[in-house]
N, C-alpha and C positions, 0 to 999 in steps of 0.2 A: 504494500500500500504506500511505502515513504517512497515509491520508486515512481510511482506516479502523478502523488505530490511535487517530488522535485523535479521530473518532465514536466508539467503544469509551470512552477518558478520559471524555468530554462526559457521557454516558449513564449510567457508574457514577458521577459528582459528583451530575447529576443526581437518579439514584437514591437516592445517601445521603442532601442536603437531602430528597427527599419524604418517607424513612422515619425522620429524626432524632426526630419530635415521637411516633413511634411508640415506638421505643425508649427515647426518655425517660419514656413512662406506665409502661411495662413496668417499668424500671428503679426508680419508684416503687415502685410496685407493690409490688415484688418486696422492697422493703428496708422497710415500714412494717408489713408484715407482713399483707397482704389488705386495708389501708387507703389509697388512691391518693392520700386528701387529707387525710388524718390524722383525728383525730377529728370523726366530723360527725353532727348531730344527725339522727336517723332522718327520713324523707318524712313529713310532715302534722303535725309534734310542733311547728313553730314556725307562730309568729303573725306572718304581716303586713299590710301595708298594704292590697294588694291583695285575698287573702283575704277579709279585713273587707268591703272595698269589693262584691266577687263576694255576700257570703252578705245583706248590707243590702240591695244591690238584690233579689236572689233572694225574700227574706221580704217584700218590697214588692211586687214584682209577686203573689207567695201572697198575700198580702189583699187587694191589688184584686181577685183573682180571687173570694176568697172571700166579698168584699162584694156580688161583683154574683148 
């Protein structure tokens, strides 16, 4: 019977580590007010490196295309 008990202990620790990282988004969440990360600049508004990198090669391979 303690063998069962202490499978039962194992499985709810268990449990809690897997759903901690859950409950702390939530917990954000919940306190910044529909902001999980606080202020963050909308999808497509920032400029980087890679971007750049994607849209130079993109317009390169459109003129070679265009040239031939």
């Amino acid at each position: 019977m303690s063998e069962v008990i202490t499978l039962a202990v194992f499985m709810v620790l268990i449990a809690c580590f897997a759903f901690t990282p859950l409950g702390y988004f939530i917990y954000m969440y919940t306190m910044k007010n529909g902001e999980p990360f606080g202020d963050i600049e909308p999808h497509g508004d920032s400029e980087s490196a890679v971007l750049k990198m994607a849209e130079n090669a993109i317009n390169t391979i459109k003129g070679l295309i265009a040239k031939k």
